[in-house]
N, C-alpha and C positions, 0 to 999 in steps of 0.2 A: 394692197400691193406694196413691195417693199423696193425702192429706187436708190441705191447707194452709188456714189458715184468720186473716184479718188479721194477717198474718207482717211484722214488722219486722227490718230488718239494718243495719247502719252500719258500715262501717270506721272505727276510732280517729283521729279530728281531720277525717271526712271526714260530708259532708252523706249521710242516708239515702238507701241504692239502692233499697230495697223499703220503701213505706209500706203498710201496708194490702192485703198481696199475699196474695189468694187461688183456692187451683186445685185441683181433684178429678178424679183420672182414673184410671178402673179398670182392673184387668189385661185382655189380650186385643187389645192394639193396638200399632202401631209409628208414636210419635211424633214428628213433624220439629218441633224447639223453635227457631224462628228469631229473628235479633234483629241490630238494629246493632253495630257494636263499640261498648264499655261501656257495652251493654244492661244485663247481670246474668246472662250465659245460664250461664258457668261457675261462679258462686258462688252461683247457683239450686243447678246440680248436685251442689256441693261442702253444702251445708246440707239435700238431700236424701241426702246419703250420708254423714252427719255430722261433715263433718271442718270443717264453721265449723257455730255455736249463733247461732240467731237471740234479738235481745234482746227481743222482745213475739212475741205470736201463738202458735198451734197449728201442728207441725208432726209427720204421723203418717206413718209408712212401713211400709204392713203390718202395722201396729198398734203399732209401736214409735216411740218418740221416738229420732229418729237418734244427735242427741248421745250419748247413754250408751253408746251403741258395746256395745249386750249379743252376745255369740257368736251365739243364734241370728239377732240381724237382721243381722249382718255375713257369716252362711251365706250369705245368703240373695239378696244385693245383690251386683252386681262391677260396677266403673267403668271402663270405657276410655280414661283423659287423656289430652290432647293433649301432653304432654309426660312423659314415663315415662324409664324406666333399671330393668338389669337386672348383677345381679353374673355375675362371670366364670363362668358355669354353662354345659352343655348345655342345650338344649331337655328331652331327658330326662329329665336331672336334676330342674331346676326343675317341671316336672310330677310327678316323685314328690315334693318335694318340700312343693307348694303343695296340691295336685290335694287332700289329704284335710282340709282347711279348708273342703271345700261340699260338703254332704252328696250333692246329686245328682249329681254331676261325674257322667260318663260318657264311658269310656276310649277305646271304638270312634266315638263321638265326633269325639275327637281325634286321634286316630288318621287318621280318614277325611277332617277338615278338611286335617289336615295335607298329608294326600297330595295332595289338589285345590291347595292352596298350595306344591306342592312343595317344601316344608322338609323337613328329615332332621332325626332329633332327636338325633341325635349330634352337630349340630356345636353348638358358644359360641353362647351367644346375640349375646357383645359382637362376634363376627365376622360377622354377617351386617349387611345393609344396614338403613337405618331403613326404608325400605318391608317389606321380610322381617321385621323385630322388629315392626311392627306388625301387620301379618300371623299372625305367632306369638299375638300377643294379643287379635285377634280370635277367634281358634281355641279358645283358653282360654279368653275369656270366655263365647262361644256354648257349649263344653263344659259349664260349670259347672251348664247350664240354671235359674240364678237364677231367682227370679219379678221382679226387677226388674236390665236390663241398661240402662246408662248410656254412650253411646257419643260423645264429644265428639272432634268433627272427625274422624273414622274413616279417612275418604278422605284426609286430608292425607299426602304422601310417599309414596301408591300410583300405582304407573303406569297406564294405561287399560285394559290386559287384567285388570289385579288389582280394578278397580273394578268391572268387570261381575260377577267373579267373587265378588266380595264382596258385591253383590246378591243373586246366585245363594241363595250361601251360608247367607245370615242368613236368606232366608227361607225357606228352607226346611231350618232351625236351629231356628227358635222356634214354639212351642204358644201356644194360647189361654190356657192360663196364665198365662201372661209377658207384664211390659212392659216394653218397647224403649224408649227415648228417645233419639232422634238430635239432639242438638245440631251445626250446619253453617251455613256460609255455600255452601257446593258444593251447592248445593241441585239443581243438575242430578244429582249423585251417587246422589240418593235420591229422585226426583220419583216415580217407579216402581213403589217401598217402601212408602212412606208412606201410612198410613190415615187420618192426623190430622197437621192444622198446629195449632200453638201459637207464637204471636207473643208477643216479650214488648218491652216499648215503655216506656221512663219511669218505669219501676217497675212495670208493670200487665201483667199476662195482657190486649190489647188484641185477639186474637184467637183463637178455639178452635172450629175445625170441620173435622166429618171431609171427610174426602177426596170421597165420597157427595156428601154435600150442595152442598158446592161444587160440584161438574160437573152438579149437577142444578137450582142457580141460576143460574150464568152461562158462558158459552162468552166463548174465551181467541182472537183470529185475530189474525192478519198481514195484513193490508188493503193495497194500491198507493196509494187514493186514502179519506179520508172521505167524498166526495159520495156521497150516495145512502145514507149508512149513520146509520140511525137514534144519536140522540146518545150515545158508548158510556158508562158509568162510571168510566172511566180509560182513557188512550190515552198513549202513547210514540213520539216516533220513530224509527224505525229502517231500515237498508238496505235503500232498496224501497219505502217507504211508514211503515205504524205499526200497532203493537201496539195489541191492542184489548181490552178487558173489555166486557162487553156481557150483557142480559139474556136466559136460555137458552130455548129454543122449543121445542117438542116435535119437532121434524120433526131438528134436527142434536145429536149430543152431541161435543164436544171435548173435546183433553187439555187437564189446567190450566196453563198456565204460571205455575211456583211462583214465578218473580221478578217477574213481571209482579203478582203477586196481591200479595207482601209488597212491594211498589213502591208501589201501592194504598194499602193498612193505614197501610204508614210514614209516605204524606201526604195520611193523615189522610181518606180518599176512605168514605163510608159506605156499608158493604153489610149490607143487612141480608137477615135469614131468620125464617122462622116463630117459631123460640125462642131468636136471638142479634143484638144490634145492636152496631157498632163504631162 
């Protein structure tokens, strides 16, 4: 579980990113954390996983304060960064290796990602492709069965068969136990996945609703022409006519379109729900 509570962050000579940032989200869901470039989305995740110390505020992970890096909360937690490196090892290796650093790891597991990823754990890590090393490290990380998995840009350097497959994978990888967080601009990568949006905008959590809810307030369409269509909530245009946000009916339900909705959020367009306003 993640308990954030008027959390402040600054980099040195730099104006604060997070003033007053607060967010609580229990295990049992797979969150898509969206945001502009130098929103805060990767150094939310880096201060959830405590490799940066926020300077004011509550910051609880599973009941741990992340900074102090204690063994069990760092059992417990694995990151997927967008930018990683691996010493000249086998796959093998490096799983005997790492693999008894989390207590749940589970072997067949990995074993069995592996093969749907058709890696061989005999060869170098440093000799396979960056799509394959990442690959490798989804594997591991879904192995580990963590209660909290951190997956920033996951899809970056995967080809489109590994993307389905990596869908596949994860979810049906992870328990009700476990929280996912998908950090992505690829938001088509995971529209699919995802049980819960999380927008972060200006320093602020400026959106936070599950998946549910949303398709049960508004229907997402592609329209030829406006005429005739009651005034939508946010509209785009696009090849053919335009994207539409619009309030949902009882009679149709659609799928969301995730760019179209943080399209919305980002300017500033107000949707509200029973128990959330933006």
């Amino acid at each position: 579980m993640i308990n954030i509570q008027h959390l402040t962050f600054r980099y040195k000579k730099q104006e604060a990113l997070f003033t007053d940032l607060s967010f609580q989200q229990q295990n049992g869901s797979i969150v898509g954390l969206l945001g502009r470039n130098g929103a805060g989305k990767s150094t939310l995740l880096q201060l959830i996983s405590g490799l940066l110390q926020p300077q004011l505020g509550e910051l609880s992970i599973n009941g741990f304060k992340p900074f102090d890096r204690l063994p069990d909360f760092l059992a417990d937690i694995y990151m997927v960064s967008e930018e990683f490196s691996f010493p000249p090892i086998t796959i093998g290796t490096y799983i005997k290796a790492t693999a008894p650093l989390y207590p749940k790891f589970e072997y067949g597991k990995m074993g069995n990602i592996l093969q749907e990823f058709e890696l061989d754990a005999k060869k170098n890590l440093n000799s396979l492709s960056h799509g394959q090393r990442k690959k490798f490290l989804i594997a591991f990380a879904l192995s580990t069965n963590c209660s909290l998995l951190i997956l920033d840009e996951p899809t970056n350097g995967l080809d489109i068969p590994s993307k389905s497959l990596f869908r596949k994978i994860l979810v049906s990888s992870v328990s009700e136990e476990q929280l996912v967080i998908i950090s992505t601009h690829q938001v088509k990568d995971i529209e699919t996945i995802i049980d819960k949006i999380v927008v972060l905008d200006e320093g602020k959590m400026v959106y936070n609703e599950t998946v549910l809810d949303i398709s049960q307030q508004w229907q997402f369409k592609t329209v030829a022409s406006l005429s005739g269509i009651e005034t939508p909530i946010y509209q785009e245009k696009c090849l053919g006519g335009h994207r539409i946000i619009m309030a949902a009916d009882s009679v149709e339900e659609t799928e969301i379109d995730i760019e179209l909705l943080f399209n919305a959020i980002i300017n500033k367009v107000t949707l509200k729900s029973e128990n959330h306003v933006v």
